[in-house]
C-alpha positions, 0 to 999 in steps of 0.5 A: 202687146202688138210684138206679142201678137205679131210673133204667135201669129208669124209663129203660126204661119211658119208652122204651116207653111211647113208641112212636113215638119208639121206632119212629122211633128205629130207623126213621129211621136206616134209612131214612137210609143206605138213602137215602144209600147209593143217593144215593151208590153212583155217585160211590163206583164205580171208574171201570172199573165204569161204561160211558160212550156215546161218540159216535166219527167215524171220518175216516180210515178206516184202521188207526188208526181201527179200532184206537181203536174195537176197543180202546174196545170191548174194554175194557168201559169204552165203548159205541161209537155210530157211527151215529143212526137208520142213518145215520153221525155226522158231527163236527158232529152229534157236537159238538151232541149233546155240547154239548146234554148229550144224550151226554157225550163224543164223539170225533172221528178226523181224515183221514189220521192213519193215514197220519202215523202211519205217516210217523212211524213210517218216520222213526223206523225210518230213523233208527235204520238210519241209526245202526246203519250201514244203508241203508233208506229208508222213504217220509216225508210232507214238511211233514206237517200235525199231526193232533189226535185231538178229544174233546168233553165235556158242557160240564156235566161235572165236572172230575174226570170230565174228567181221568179220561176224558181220561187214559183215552183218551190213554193207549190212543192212546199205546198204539196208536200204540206197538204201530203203530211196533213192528209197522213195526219188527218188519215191518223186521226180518223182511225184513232176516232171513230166518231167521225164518219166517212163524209167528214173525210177533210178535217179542218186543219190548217197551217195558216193561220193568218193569210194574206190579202192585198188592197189599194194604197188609196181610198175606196174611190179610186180607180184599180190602175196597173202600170203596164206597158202602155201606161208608162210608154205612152206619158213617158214617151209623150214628154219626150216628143214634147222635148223635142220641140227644141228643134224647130224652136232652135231652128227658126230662131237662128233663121230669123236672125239669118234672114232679118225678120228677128231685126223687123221684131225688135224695131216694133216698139215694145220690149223684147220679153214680148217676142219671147212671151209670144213664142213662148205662148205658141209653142206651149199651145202646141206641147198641150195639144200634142200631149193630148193627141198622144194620150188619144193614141194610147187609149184608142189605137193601143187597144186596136194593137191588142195592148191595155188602154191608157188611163188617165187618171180622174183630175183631168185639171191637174192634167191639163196643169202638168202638160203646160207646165211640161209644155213650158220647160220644153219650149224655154229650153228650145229658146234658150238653146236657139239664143245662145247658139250661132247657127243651126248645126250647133244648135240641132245637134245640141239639142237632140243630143241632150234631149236623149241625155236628159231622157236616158237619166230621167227614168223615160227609158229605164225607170230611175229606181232600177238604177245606182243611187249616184245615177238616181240622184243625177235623174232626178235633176231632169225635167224629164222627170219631174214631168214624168212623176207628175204624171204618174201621180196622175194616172197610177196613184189618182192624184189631183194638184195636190199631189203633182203641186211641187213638181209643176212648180219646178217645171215652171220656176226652170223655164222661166229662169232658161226664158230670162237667160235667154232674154238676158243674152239677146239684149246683150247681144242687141247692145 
């Protein structure tokens, strides 16, 4: 017990003795996931959140036209520049502006798509009197020449973003084109009844029969929580900076066994599991309120930087579990790599080194599911990850122990098992 006090007390002198080390201790990760949360609160916003210019050359100059420009505008998704400098664009321009990479997507309405679409619809209703054993004829374009919608895209633009957009906008011409056929068929149908009046002007005919309607995973207490940037930079950076405690862990040790103090440790009787405990216990102390420190960041200075607050989830015990037990893996693999090496270059660069390895296959830079299976499988060996899933279970899916029980449990059996080899190889060297 005495070796165990004697090391979390000479533990917590060296730490503030050292001021700077202290202040970059706190400072730095800080400084990390604000950076990193601005870096990244772009590509984290749904799509619906942004607003795109769209350079729109209206050829037709008819229904289907106006639909298209009203319809983007409405939907608060686009801005519709139809003009530059008082002056309608033409498709040439809007191509070369595009292409240039001055706008990143244009698109260009062709002459007479109205009117084909119109034909169109004529044919379809005269098909369907034709079946239902009516006599109407409907004027039809004869040998109609097919009409594309075209949209150009920055030719810098990612895939992704194209897929998106593209998806986007053809889903609101089916749209339109939908709704100018109904209302050609609603038209039919009040000359044909005369009952119906003029105030009945929009029958009630839909193509949809059964809609669509999205609802939480979970059950009716939990919170709505969308993974944003600051939601995923702020747990997964934190682990990071938590990692890093290998190097003033690492560091002291090897000064330690320079300076002789390590050697006045071993002479006070006890075993030597208790220095390890010791520093062990000092060190976690030190992950956990870190942790926190940063959690405090996300939910009260990112909101300042105009970026979402951090939400942490209800089960602040299984929290609390989840950092310590983060706590604890970082600080046994800071010991451990403090044991097994001689001096402190070895040692620091090792563990930065590995640390940014770690972090890089567990999903803390680009999540797991985006990469190989064979690297996915490779990830989810890293602590880094089991820290991080628990977390997420915590914030974004409102777990409690229960769901974060597995991960903690390897967090903990790791470092143990780093802090036992760890011990095994100083009492050899001791012998």
């Amino acid at each position: 017990m005495l070796r165990l006090l004697a090391t979390i007390r000479k533990e917590w002198q060296l730490l503030v003795r050292d001021k700077t080390g202290l202040t970059l201790l706190f400072l730095m990760p800080v400084v990390l996931i604000t950076v990193m949360a601005l870096i990244q609160d772009a590509p984290f916003k749904d799509y619906q959140e942004v607003k795109f210019d769209i350079l729109t050359v209206d050829n037709d100059h008819g229904r289907l036209g106006r639909h298209i420009r009203e319809g983007l505008a409405s939907g608060g998704q686009f801005r519709i520049i139809d003009s530059l400098d008082g002056k309608p664009l033409t498709a040439e321009q809007a191509r070369q502006l595009v292409n240039e990479g001055t706008y990143k997507i244009s698109i260009i309405i062709p002459a007479g798509a109205t009117g084909n679409i119109v034909s169109n619809a004529n044919r379809i209703v005269n098909d369907i009197s034709h079946r239902m054993g009516m006599s109407l004829a409907l004027p039809v374009k004869q040998n109609a020449d097919s009409l594309d919608v075209t949209i150009y895209f920055d030719p810098a633009a990612k895939k992704a973003f194209k897929g998106a957009i593209h998806q986007a906008i053809d889903n609101f011409l089916t749209q339109v084109e939908t709704d100018m056929l109904l209302g050609r068929i609603r038209q039919e149908l009040r000359r044909k009844d005369s009952s119906v009046t003029a105030s009945n002007d929009t029958l009630p005919i839909r193509l949809q029969a059964v809609g669509l309607k999205e609802e939480a995973t979970g059950t009716g207490k939990q919170i709505d929580v969308i993974s944003n940037s600051v939601q995923h930079n702020v747990p997964a950076w934190s682990i990071f900076a938590m990692f890093f405690i290998v190097i003033p862990i690492a560091g002291n040790m090897i000064r330690e066994r320079e300076d002789g103090s390590l050697l006045r440790m071993k002479l006070i009787p006890g075993s030597y599991l208790e220095i390890l405990l010791g520093k062990m216990l000092f060190f976690v102390g030190i992950c956990v309120v870190q942790f926190y420190c940063m959690m405090l960041v996300g939910m009260y200075i990112m909101p300042l930087l105009d970026l979402p607050k951090l939400v942490m989830g209800r089960d602040a015990g299984a929290t609390f579990l989840v950092a310590a037990a983060i706590g604890l893996a970082a600080t046994s693999y800071g010991i451990l790599i403090g044991t097994l090496f001689k001096t402190p270059n070895q040692a620091l660069n090792f563990g930065a080194i590995s640390i940014v390895i770690l972090s890089a296959i567990g999903g803390i830079w680009i999540p797991l599911e985006v990469m190989p299976q064979k690297m996915q499988a490779i990830g989810h060996l890293s602590p880094l990850s089991w820290g991080l899933d628990a977390i997420n279970d915590i914030y974004l899916r409102n777990g409690n122990i229960a769901y974060v029980w597995k991960n903690v449990v390897l967090l903990i059996v790791t470092g143990l098992v780093m802090l036992a080899v760890a011990g095994y190889v100083e009492k050899r060297r001791m012998n």
